[in-house]
OpenMM code with the backbone's topology and positions (N, CA, C; nanometers):
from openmm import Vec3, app, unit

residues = "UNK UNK UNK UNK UNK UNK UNK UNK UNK UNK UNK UNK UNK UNK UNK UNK UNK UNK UNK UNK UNK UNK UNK UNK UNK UNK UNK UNK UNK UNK UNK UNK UNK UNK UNK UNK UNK UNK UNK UNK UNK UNK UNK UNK UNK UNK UNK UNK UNK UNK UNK UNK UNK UNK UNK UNK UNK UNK UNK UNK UNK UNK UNK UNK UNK UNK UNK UNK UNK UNK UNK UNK UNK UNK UNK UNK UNK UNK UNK UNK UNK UNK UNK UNK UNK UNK UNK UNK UNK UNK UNK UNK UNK UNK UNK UNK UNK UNK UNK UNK UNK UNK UNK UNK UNK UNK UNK UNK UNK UNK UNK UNK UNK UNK UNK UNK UNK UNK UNK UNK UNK UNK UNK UNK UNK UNK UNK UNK UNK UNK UNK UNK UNK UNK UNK UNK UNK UNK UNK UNK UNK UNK UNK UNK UNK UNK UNK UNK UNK UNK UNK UNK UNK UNK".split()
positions = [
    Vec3(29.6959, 8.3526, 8.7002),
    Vec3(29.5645, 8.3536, 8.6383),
    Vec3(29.5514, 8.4796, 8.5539),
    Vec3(29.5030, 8.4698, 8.4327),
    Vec3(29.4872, 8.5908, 8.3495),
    Vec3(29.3208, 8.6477, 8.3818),
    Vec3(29.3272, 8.7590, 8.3878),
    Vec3(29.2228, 8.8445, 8.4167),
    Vec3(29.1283, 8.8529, 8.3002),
    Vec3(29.0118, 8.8177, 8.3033),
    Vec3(28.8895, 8.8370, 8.2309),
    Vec3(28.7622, 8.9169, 8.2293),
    Vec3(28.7701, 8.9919, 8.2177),
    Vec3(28.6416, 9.0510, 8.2708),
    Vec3(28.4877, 8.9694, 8.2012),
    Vec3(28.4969, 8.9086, 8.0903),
    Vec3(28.3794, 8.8187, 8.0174),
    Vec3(28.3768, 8.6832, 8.0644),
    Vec3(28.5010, 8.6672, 8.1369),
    Vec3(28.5053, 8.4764, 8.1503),
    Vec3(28.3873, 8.4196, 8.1976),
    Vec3(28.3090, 8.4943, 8.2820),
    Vec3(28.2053, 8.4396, 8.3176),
    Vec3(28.1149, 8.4080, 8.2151),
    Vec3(28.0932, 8.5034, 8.1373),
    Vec3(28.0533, 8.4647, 8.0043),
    Vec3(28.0454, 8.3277, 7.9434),
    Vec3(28.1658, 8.3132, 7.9191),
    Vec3(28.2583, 8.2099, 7.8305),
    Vec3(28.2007, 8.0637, 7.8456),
    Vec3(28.1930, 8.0058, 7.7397),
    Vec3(28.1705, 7.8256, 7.7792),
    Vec3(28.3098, 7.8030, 7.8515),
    Vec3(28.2875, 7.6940, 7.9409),
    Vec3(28.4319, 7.6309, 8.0056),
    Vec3(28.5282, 7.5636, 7.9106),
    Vec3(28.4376, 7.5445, 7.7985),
    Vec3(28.5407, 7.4380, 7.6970),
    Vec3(28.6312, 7.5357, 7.5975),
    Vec3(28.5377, 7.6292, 7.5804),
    Vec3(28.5872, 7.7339, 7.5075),
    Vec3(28.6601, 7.7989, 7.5294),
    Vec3(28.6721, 7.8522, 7.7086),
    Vec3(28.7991, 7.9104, 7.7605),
    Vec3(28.9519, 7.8133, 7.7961),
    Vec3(28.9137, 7.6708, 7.8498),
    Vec3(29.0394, 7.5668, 7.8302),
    Vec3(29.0942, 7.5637, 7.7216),
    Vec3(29.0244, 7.5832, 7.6039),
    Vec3(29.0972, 7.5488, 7.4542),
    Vec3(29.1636, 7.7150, 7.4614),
    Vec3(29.1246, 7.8077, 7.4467),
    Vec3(29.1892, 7.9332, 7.4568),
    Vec3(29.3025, 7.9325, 7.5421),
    Vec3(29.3600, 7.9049, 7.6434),
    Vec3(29.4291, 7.8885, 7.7388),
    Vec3(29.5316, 7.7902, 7.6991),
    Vec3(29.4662, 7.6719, 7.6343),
    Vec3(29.6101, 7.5606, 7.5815),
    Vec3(29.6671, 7.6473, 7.4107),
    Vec3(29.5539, 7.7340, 7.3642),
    Vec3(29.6100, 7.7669, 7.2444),
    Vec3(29.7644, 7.8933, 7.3066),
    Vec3(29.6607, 7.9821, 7.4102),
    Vec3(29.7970, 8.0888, 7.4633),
    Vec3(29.9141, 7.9912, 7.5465),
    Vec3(29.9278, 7.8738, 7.5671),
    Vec3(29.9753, 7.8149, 7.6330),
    Vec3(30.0917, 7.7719, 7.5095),
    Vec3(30.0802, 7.6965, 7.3887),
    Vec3(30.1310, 7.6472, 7.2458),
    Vec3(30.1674, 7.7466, 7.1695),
    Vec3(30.0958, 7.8904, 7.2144),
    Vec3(30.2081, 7.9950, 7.1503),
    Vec3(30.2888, 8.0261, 7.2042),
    Vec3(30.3045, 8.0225, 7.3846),
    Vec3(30.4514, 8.0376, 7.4477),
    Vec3(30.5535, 7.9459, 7.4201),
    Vec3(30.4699, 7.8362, 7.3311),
    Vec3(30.6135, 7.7048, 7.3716),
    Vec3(30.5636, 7.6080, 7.4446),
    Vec3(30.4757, 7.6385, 7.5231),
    Vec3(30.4689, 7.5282, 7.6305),
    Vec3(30.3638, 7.4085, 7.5908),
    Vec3(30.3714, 7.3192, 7.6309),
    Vec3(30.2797, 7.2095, 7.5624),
    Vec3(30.1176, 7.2821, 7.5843),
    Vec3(30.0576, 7.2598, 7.4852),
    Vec3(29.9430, 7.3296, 7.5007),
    Vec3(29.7997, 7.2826, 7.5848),
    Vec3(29.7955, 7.2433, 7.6906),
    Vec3(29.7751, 7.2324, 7.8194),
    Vec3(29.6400, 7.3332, 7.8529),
    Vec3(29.5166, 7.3277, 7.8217),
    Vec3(29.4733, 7.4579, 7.9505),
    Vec3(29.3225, 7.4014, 7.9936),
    Vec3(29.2886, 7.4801, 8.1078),
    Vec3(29.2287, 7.4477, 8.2418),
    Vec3(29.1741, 7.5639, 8.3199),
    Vec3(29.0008, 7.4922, 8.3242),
    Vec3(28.9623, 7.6155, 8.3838),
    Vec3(28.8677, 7.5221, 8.4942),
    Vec3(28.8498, 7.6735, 8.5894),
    Vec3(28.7590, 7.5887, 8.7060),
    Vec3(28.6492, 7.6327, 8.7287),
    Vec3(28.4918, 7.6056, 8.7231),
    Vec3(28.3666, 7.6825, 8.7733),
    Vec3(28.3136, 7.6515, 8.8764),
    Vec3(28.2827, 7.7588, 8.9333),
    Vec3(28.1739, 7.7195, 9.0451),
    Vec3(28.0446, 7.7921, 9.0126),
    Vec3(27.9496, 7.7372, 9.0492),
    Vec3(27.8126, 7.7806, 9.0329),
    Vec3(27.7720, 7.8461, 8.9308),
    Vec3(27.8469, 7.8032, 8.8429),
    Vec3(27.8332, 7.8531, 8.6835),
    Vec3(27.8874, 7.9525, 8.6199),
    Vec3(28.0486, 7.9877, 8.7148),
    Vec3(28.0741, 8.1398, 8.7017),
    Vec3(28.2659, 8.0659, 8.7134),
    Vec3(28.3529, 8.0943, 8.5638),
    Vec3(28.4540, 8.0313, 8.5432),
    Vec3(28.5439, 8.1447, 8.6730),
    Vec3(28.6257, 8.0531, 8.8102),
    Vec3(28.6965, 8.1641, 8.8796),
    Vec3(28.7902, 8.1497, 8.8795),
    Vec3(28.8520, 8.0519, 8.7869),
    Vec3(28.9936, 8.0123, 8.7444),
    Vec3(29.0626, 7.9766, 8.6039),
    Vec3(29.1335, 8.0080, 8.5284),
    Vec3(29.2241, 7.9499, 8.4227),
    Vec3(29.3330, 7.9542, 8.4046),
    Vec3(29.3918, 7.8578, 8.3391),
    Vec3(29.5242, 7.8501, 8.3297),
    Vec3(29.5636, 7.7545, 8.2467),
    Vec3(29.6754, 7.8124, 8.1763),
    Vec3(29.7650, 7.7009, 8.0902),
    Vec3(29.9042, 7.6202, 8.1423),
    Vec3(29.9570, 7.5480, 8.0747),
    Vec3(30.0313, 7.5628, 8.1312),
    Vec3(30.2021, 7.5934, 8.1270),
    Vec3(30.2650, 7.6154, 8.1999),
    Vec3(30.3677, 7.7337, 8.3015),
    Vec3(30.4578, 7.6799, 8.2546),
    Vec3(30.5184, 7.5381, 8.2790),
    Vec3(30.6472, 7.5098, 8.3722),
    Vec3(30.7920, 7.5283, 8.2978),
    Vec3(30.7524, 7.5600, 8.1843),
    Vec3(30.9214, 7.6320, 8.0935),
    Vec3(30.9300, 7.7732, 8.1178),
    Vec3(30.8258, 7.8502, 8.1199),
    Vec3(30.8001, 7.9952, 8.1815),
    Vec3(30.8660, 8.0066, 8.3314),
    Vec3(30.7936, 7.9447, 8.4075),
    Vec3(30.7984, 7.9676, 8.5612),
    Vec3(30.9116, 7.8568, 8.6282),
    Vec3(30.9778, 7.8251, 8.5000),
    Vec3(31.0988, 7.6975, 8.5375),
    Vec3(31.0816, 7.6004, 8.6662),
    Vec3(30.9336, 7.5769, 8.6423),
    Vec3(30.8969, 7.4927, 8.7864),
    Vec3(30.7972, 7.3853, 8.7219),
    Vec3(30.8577, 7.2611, 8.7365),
    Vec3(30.7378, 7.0874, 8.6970),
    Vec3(30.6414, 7.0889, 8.7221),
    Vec3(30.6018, 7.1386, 8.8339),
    Vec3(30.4528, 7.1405, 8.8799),
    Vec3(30.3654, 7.2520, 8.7964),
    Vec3(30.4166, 7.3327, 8.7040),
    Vec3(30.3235, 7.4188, 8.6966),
    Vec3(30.2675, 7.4055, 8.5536),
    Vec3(30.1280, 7.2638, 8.5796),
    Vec3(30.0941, 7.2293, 8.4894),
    Vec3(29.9454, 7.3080, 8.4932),
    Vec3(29.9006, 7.2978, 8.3851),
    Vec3(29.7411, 7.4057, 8.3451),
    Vec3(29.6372, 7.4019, 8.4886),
    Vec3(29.6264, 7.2379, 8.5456),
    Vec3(29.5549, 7.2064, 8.6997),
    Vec3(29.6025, 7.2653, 8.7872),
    Vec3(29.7056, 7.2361, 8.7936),
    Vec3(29.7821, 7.2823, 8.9332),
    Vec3(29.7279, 7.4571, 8.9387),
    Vec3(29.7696, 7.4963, 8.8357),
    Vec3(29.7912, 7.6549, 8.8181),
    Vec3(29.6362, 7.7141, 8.8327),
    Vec3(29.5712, 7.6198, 8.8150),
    Vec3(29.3839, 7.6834, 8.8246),
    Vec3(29.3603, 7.6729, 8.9490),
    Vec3(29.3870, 7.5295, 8.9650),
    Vec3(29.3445, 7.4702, 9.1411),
    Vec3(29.4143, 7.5892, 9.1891),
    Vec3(29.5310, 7.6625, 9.2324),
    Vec3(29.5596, 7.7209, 9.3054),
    Vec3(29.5319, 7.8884, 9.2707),
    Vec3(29.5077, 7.9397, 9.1955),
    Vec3(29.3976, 8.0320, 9.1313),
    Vec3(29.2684, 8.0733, 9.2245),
    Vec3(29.1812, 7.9448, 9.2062),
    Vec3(29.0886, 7.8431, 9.2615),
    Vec3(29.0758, 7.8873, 9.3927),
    Vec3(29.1959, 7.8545, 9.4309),
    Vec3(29.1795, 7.8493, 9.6551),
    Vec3(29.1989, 7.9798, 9.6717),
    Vec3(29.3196, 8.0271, 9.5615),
    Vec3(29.3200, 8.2099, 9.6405),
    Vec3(29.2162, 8.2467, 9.5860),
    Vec3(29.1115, 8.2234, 9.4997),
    Vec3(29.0118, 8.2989, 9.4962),
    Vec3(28.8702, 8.2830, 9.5570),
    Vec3(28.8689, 8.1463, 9.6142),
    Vec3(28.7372, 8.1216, 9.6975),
    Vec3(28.7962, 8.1547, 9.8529),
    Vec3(28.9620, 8.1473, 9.8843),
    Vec3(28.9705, 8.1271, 9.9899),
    Vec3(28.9995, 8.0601, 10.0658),
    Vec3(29.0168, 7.9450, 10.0309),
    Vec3(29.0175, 7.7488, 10.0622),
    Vec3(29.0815, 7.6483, 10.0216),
    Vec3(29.1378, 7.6088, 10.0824),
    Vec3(29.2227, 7.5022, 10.0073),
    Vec3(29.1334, 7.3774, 9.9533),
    Vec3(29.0394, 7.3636, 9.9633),
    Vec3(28.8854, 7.2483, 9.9239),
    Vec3(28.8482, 7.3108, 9.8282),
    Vec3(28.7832, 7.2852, 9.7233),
    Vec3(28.6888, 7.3386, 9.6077),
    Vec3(28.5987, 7.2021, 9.5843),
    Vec3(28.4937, 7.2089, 9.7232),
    Vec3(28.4289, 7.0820, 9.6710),
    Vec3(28.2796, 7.0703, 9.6151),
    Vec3(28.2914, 7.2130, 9.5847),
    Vec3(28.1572, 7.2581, 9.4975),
    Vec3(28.2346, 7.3016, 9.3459),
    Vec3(28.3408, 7.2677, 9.2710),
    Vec3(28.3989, 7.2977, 9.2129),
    Vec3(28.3947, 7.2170, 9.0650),
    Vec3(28.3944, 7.2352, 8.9453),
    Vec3(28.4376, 7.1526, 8.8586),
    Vec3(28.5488, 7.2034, 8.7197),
    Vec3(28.6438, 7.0909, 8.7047),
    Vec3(28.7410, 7.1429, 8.6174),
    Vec3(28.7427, 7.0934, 8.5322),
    Vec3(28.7363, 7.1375, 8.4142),
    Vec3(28.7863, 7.1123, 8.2733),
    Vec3(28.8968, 7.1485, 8.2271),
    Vec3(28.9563, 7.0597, 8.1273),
    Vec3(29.1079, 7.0801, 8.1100),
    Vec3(29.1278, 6.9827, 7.9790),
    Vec3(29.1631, 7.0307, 7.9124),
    Vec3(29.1991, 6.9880, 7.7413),
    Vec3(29.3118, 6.8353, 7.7363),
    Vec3(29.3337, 6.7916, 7.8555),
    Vec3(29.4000, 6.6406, 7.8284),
    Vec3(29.4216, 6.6121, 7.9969),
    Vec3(29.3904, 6.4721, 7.9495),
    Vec3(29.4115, 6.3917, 8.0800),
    Vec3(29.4587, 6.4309, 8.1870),
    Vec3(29.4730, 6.4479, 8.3381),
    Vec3(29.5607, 6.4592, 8.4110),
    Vec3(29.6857, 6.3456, 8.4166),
    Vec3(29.7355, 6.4004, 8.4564),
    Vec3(29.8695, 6.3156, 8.4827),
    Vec3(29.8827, 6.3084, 8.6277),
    Vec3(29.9444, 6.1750, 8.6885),
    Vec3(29.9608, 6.1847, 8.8180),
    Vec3(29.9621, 6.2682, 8.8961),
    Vec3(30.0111, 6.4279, 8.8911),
    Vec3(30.0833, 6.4497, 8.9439),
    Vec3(29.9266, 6.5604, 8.9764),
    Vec3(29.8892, 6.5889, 8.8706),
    Vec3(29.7411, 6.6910, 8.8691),
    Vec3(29.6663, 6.6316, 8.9145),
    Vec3(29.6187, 6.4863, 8.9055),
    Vec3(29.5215, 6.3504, 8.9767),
    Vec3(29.4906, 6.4284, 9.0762),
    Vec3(29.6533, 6.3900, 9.1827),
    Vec3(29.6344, 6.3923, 9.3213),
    Vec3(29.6119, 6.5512, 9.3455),
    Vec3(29.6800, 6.6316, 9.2843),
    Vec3(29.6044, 6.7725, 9.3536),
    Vec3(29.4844, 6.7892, 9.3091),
    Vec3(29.4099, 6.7351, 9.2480),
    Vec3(29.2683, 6.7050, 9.2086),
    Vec3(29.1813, 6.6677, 9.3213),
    Vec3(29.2311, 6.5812, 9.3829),
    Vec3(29.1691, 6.5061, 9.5002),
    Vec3(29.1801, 6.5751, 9.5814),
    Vec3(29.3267, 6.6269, 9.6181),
    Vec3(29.3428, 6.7109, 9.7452),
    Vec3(29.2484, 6.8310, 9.7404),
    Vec3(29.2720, 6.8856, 9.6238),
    Vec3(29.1745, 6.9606, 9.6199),
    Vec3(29.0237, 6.9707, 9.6446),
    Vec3(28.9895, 6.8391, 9.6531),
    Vec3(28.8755, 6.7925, 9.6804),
    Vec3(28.7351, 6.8261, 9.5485),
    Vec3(28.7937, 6.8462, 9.4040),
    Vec3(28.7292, 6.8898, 9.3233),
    Vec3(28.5814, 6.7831, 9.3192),
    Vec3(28.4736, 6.8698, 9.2827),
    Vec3(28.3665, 6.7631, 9.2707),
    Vec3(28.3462, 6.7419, 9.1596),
    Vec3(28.3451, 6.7691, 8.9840),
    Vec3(28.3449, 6.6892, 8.8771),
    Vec3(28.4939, 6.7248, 8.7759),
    Vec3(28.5729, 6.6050, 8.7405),
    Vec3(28.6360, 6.6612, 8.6427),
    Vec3(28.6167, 6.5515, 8.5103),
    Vec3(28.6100, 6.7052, 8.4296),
    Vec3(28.5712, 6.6838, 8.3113),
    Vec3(28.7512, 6.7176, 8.2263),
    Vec3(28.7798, 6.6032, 8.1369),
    Vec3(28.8911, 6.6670, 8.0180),
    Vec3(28.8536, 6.5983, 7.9101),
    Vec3(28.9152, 6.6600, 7.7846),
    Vec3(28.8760, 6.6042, 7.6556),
    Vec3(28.9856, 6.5066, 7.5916),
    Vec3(29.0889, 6.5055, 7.5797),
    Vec3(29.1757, 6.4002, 7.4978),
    Vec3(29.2287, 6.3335, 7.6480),
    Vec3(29.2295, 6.1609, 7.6039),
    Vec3(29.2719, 6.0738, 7.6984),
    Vec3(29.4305, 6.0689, 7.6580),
    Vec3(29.5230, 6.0517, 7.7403),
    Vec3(29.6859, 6.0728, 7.7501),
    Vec3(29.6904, 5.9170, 7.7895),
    Vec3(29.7373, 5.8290, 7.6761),
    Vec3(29.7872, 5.6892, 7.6982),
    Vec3(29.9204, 5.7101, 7.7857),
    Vec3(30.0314, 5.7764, 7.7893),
    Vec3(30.1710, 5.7521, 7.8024),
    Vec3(30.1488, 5.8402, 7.9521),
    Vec3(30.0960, 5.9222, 7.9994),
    Vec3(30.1059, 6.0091, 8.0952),
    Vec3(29.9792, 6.0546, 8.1693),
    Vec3(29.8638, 5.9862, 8.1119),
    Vec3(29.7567, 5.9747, 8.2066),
    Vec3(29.7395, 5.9557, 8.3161),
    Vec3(29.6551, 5.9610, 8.4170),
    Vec3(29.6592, 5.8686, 8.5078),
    Vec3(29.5167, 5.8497, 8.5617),
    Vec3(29.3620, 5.8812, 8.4876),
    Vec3(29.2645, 5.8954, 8.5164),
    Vec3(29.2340, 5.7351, 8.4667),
    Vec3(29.2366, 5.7316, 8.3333),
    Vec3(29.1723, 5.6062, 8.2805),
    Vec3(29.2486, 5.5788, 8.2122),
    Vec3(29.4127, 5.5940, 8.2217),
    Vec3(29.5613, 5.5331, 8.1341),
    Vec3(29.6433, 5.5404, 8.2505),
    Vec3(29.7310, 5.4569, 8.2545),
    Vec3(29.8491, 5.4437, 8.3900),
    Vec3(29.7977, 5.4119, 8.5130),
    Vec3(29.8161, 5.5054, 8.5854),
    Vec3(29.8252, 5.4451, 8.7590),
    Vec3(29.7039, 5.4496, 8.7691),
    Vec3(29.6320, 5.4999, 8.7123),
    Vec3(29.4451, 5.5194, 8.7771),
    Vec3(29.4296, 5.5960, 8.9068),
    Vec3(29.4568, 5.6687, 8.9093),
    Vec3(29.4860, 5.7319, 9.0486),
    Vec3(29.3766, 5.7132, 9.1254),
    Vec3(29.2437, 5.8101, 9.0439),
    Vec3(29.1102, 5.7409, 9.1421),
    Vec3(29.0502, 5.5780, 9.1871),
    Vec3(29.1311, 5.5404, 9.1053),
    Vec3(29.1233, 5.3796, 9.1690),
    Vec3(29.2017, 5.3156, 9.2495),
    Vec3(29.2551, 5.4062, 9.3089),
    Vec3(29.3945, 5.3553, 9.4058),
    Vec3(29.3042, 5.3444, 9.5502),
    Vec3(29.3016, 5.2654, 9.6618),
    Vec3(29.2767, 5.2469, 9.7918),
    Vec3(29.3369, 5.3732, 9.8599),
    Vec3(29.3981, 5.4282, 9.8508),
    Vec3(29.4640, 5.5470, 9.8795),
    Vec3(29.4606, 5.6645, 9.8403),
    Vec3(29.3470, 5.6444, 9.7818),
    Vec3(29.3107, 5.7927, 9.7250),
    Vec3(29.1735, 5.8337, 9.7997),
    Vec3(29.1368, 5.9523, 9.8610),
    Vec3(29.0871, 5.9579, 9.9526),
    Vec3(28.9425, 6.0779, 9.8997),
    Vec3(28.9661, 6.0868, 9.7758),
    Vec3(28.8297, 6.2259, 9.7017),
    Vec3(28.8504, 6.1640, 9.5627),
    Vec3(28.7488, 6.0742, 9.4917),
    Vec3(28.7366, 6.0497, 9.3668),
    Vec3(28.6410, 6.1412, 9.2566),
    Vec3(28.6966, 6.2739, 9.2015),
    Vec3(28.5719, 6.3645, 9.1505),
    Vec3(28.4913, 6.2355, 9.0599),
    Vec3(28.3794, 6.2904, 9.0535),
    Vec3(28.3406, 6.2552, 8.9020),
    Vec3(28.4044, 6.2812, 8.7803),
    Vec3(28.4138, 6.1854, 8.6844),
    Vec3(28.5012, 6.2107, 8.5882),
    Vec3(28.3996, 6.1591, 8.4614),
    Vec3(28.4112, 6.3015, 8.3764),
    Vec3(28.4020, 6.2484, 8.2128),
    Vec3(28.4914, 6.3227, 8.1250),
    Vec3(28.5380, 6.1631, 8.0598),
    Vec3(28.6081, 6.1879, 7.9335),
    Vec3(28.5607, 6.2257, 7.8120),
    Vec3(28.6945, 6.2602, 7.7117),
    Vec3(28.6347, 6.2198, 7.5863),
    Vec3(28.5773, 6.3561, 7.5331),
    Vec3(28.5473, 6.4519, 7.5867),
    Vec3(28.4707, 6.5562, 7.5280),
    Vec3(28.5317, 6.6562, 7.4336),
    Vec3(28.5347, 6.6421, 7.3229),
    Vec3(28.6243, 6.7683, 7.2356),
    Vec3(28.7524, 6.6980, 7.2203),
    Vec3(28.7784, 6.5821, 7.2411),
    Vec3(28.8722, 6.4728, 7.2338),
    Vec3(28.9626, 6.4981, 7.0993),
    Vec3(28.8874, 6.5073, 6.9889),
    Vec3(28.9148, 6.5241, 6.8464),
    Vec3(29.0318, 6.6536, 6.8479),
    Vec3(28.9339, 6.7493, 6.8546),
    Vec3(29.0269, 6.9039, 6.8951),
    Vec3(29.1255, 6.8716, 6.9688),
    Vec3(29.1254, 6.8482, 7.0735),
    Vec3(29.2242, 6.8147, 7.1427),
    Vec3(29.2976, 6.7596, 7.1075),
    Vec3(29.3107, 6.6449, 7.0913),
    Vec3(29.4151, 6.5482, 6.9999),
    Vec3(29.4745, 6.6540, 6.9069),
    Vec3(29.4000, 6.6759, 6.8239),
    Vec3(29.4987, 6.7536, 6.6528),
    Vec3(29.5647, 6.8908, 6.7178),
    Vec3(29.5462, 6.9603, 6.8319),
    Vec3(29.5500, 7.0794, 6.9137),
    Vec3(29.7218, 7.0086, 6.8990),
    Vec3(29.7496, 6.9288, 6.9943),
    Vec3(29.8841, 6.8424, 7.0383),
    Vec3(29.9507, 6.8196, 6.9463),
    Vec3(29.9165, 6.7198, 6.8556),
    Vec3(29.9516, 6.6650, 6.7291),
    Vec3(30.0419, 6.7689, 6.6563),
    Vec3(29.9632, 6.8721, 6.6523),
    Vec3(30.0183, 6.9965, 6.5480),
    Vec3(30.1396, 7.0591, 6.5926),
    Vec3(30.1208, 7.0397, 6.7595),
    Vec3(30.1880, 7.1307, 6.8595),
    Vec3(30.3755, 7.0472, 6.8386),
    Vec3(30.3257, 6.9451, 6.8369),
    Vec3(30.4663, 6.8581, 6.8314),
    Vec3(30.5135, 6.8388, 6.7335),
    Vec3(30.3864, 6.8318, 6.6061),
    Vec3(30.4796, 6.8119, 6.4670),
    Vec3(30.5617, 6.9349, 6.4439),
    Vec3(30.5608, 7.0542, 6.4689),
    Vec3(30.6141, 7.1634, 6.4190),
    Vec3(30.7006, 7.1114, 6.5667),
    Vec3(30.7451, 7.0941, 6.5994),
    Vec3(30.8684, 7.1140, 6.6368),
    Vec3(30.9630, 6.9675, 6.6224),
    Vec3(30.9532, 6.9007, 6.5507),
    Vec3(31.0181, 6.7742, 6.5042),
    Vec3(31.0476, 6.7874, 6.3538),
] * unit.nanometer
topology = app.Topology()
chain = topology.addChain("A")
for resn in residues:
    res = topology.addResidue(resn, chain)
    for name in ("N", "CA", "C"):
        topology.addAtom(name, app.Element.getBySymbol(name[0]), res)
């Protein structure tokens, strides 16, 4: 987690997009994710996993666990996350585990989704914490954020 002393400050949308932009200048798909509670951002992150040579360490993962060492808890169910593209399976379920109570992201991920594209995770019988979810927000940005991110390297 990068240290802020203003984050509290900060809109949540405004600090996720900051976070996928420092995220697209390392290289890494530009990815970022922040978490608030009670109106006060106590987590962000982009994401990792060419840095920290580890799959899991996508922009969620890296907040959610931010998140617990900083409330304390492995639950954040007073919690809500925003994050600049879809989760993907793999963020879904630590979503749930996490027990997050709203998540909010802005561009929907057809190929690697799994909120409202692919497996649907919260619609699975087996999924056991469905946050609230809204899409769609800053969708636009988001999208051309990616777009740009991949054309320069093709």
């Amino acid at each position: 987690m990068k240290s802020n002393p203003d984050s509290a400050a900060l809109d949540p949308w405004d600090a996720a997009f900051a976070e996928a932009r420092l995220a697209g200048a390392a290289e890494e798909t530009p990815v970022g994710a922040v978490i608030v509670r009670q109106g006060e951002i106590i987590a962000r992150a982009g994401n990792r996993a060419i840095a920290d040579r580890d799959p899991t360490a996508h922009a969620e993962v890296l907040a959610i666990r931010a998140a617990c060492a900083a409330t304390g808890s492995e639950r954040l169910p007073d919690c809500d996350l925003y994050v600049t593209l879809e989760p993907c399976p793999l963020c879904a379920a630590a979503i749930s585990f996490a027990r997050i109570r709203r998540l909010y992201f802005a561009a929907s991920d057809p190929k690697g989704g799994a909120v409202e594209n692919g497996v649907r995770f919260y619609n699975s019988p087996t999924c056991h914490h469905a946050p609230e979810v809204y899409g769609g927000i800053r969708a636009t940005e988001a999208g051309q954020l990616l777009k740009d991110f991949f054309a320069a390297r093709r």
